[in-house]
N, C-alpha and C positions, 0 to 999 in steps of 0.2 A: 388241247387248244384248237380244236377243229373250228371250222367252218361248213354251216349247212348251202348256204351259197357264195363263193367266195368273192369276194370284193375286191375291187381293182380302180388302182390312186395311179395318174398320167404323173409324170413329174417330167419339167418342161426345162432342159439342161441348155448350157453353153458356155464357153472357157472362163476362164475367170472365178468360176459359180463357189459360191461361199462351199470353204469340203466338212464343215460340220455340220451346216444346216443340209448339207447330201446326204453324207453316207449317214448318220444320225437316222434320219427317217426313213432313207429307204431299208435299214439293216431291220430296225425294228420294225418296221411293218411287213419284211417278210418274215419275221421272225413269230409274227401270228397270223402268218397266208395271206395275207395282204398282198396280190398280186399289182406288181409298180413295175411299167414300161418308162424309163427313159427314153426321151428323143429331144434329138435339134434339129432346128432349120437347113436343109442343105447336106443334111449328114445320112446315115445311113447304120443298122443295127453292127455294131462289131467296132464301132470310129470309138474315137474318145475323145473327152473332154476333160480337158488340164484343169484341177480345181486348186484353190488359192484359201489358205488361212488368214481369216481376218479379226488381228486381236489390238489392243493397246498397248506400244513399247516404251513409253515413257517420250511418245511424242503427242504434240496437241490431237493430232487424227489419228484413226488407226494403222497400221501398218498391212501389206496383203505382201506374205509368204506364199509363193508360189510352192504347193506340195506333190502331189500324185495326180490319179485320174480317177474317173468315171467311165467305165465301157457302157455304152448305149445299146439296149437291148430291143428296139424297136424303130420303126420308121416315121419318122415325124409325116410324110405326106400319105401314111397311111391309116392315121389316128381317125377316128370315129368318136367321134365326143358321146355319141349316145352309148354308146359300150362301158363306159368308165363309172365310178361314184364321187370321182372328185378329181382336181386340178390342183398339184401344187409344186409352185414357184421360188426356188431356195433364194438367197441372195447372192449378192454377189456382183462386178461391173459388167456381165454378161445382159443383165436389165436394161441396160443401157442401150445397148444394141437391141436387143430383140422388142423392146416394149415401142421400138419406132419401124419393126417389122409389122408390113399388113396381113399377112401368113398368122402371124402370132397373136399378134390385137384380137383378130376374129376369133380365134379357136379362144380366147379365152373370155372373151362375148358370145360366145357360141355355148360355153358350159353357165355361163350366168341364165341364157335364155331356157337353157334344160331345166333351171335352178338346180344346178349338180353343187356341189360345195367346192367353195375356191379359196386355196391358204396362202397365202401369200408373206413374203417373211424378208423383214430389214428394206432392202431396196426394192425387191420384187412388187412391191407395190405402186410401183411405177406405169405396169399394166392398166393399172384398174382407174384412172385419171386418162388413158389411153382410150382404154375401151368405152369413156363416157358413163362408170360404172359408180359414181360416188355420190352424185347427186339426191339430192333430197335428205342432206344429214348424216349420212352414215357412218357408224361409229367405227374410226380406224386409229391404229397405231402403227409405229414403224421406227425406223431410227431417225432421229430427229431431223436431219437435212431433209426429211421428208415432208416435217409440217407445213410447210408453206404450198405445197402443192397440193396437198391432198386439201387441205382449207379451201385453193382456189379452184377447187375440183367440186368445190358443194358438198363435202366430205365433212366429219365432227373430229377433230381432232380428240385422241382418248390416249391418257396416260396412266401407268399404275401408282399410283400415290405414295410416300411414304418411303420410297427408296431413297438410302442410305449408303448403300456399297454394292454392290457387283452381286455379291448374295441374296441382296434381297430382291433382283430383275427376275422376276417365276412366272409373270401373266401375262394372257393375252386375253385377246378382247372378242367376241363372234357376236354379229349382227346379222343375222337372217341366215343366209348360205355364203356370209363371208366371215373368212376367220383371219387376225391378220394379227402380228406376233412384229413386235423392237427386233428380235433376230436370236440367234443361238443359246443365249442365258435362260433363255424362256421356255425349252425346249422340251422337260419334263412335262410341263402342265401342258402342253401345244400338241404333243403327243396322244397325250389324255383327253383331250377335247379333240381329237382328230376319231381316233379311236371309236368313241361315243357318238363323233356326227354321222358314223359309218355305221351303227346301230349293234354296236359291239358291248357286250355286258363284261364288265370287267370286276371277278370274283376272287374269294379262298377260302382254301375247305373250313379255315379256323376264324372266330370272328377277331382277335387277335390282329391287331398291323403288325407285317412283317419287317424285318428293321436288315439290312444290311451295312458292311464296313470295307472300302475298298482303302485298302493298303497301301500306298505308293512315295515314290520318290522322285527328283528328278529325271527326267529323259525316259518316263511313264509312258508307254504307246497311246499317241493321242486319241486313236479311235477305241484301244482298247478298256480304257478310261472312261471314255466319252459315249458310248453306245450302251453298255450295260448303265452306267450308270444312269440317265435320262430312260432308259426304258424302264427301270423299276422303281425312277418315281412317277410315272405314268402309271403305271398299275397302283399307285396309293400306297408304297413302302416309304419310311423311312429311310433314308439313303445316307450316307456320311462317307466322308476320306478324311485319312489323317496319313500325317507320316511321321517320322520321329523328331524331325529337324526344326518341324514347322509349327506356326502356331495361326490357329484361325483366321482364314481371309489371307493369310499368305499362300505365293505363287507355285506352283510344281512345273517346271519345264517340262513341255511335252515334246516328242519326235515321231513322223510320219516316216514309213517306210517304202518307198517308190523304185519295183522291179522295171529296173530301164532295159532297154532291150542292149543284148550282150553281154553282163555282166553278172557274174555268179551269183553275187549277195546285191541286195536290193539298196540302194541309195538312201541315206540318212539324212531326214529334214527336217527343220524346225516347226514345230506346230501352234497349237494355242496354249496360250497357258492354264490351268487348272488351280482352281481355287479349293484348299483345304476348307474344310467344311467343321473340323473339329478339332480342340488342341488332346496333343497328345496324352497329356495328365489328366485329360476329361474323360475318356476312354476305359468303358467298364466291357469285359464278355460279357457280361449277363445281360446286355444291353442289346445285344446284337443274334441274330440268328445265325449269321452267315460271315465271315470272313471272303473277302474276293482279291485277287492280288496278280494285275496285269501285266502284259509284256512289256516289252521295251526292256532299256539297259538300268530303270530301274529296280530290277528285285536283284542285281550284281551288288549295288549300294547297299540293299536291306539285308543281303544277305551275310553282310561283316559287321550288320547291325544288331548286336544280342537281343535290344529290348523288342525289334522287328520278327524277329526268329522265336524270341520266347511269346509274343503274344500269336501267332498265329499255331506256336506248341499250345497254348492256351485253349484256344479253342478246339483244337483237334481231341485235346485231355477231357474236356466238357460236352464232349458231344454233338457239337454242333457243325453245320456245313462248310465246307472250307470248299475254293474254287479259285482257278486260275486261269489263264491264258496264254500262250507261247511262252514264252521265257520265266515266267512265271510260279512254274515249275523248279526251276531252279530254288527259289524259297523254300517251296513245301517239301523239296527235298530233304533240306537240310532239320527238317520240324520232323522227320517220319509219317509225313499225313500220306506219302505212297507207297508206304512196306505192304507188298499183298493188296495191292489192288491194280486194278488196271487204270488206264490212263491215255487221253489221247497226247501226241507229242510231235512239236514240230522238230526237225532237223539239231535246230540249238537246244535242245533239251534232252534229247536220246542217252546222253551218257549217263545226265543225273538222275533220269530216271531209272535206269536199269543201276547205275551202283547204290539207290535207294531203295532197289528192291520193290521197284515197280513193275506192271507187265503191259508193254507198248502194244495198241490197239492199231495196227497200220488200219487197217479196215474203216476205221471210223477217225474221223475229224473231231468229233466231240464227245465224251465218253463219262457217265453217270456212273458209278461204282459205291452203292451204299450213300453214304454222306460227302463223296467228293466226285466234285465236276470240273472236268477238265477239257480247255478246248487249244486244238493246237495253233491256228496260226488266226490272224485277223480276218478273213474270208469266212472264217465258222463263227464269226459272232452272233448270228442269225441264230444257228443251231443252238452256241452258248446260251443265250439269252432264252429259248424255247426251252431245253433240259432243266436250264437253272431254276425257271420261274415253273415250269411243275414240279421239280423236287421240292421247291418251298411250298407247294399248295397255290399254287396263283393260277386262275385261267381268264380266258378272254375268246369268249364264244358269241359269234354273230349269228 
């Protein structure tokens, strides 16, 4: 999954900032050399930025859980918009602020005049009404508290039609060099259209779609969930989660993990919730390619779970790919998918690895062995996501 010249996406941070519509895109787009500098206004490469979960809890608005962070890897007063291929804007209340920043207006009137591509996602479009950027019609979406501005902005208001529940929110809308996205749900196909406006060919060696099955349960690691999965329906897989408890369109609690300074183990947060995607009894191997089964303190649940234990035996007995993530491990342990193979492993895994009869890779963070991929902690999702999607045959070549 090289790159003959590699591409490079600004992404324009500050607190508050929605943490799915962050680390989501920037994990995956380094994860196909997509080079993406973060900055904010006022900050400097090494600061950070406290990012916040924004999901539905059974109140009329949504709710914003304060989660982890963002380290900023670049200097907002040293950005050069001509250096870049694109401008994108997560959401988040940080909009709020910065879209009445004259610092900020301009740079991102400064990438419209390059005609560079500008994404913009849920609130972040707040910008672009800002920057006097909507007039003459142009077709935007966003989350809904937004149509009234963008309308009085000479903006076309655009919805995806025919939604029904939460599952069926996948599109986003591009009108010239703007591409603008309701927000996180959408994420797979925004991806996909990022991807491609960046002149990126997105293949596999088989004409076959590849189909993957991510396993999970409550207190599922939200990014580790949330990144592979939208990265491999951007490549045009079929993607599904089940678990055993749940049945389609029902919720899987997720939990973010935030290393605060001082303390040994990383602080445990509430994240977004995750929508099963399929019922359990719907669930054929032969349907699937690939078994995937994330961290978090969900695979302790699966792993007292026979019929959780026996289908990912299933697949291991079939031949097919099985992969994990940090804790994760801990499942395929108890399946024998790491008797005699190697494996990467974080910290929380090292025992069940070695009394499975596994051989721990210190050296490497993410680790391909025959038909099982293994990454240790949430930082190698990048990695994850690149080994995974060429052991299935997938590339993405600009």
């Amino acid at each position: 999954m090289g790159s003959m010249a590699q591409k490079s996406v600004l992404m324009l941070c500050g607190d508050f900032m929605e943490a799915y519509e962050t680390i989501v895109p920037l994990y995956v787009l380094q994860a196909f050399s997509v080079s993406v500098h973060c900055v904010s206004p006022g900050r400097k490469s090494g600061d950070k930025c406290v990012m916040a979960a924004h999901d539905f809890l059974g109140l009329e608005i949504y709710s914003e859980l304060v989660v982890d962070h963002v380290t900023l890897n670049a200097n907002f007063d040293d950005v050069i918009p001509d250096q870049y291929d694109a401008i994108y804007i997560p959401g988040g209340r940080f909009t709020e602020l910065l879209s009445a920043d004259e610092k900020c207006v301009s740079l991102v009137a400064r990438f419209a005049e390059l005609k560079k591509l500008i994404l913009t996602s849920c609130h972040s479009q707040l910008f672009l009404p800002a920057a006097g950027l909507l007039t003459g019609g142009m077709k935007c979406t966003a989350f809904g508290s937004m149509k009234p501005l963008i309308e009085l902005s000479g903006g076309a208001w655009w919805e995806q039609a025919g939604v029904q529940s939460l599952l069926d929110i996948t599109d986003c809308v591009k009108d010239g060099n703007f591409v603008s996205t309701l927000g996180w749900p959408t994420l797979g196909h925004t991806l996909r259209v990022l991807l491609e406006s960046l002149g990126s060919k997105i293949s596999s060696s088989k004409e076959t779609q590849k189909s993957l099955l991510f396993l999970i349960g409550d207190c599922v690691e939200d990014y580790n969930i949330n990144v592979p999965f939208r990265a491999f329906q951007a490549l045009g897989c079929k993607v599904d989660a089940v678990s055993p408890n749940k049945k389609r369109g029902e919720k899987c609690a997720t939990i973010v993990h935030d290393l605060e300074d001082g303390r040994q183990l990383p602080t445990e947060k509430s994240g977004h919730n995750f929508y099963v995607t399929v019922a359990w009894d719907d669930v054929s191997v032969d349907d699937y390619d690939c078994i995937v089964v994330p961290g978090g303190r969900s695979p302790e649940l699966l792993v007292m779970n026979e019929n959780a234990v026996g289908l990912v035996r299933n697949f291991v007995e079939k031949g097919k790919f099985v992969a994990s993530i940090g804790m994760g491990s801990w499942l395929l342990a108890a399946t024998g998918a790491l008797k005699k193979k190697r494996c990467a492993s974080s910290y929380g895994t090292k025992v069940a690895v070695k009394v499975a009869g596994g051989e721990i890779v210190e050296s490497e963070q993410c680790v391909t062995d025959d038909k099982l991929v293994t990454a240790a902690t949430t930082s190698d999702l990048p990695a994850f996501v690149y080994a995974l999607s060429t052991a299935l045959g997938l590339s993405v070549v600009f």
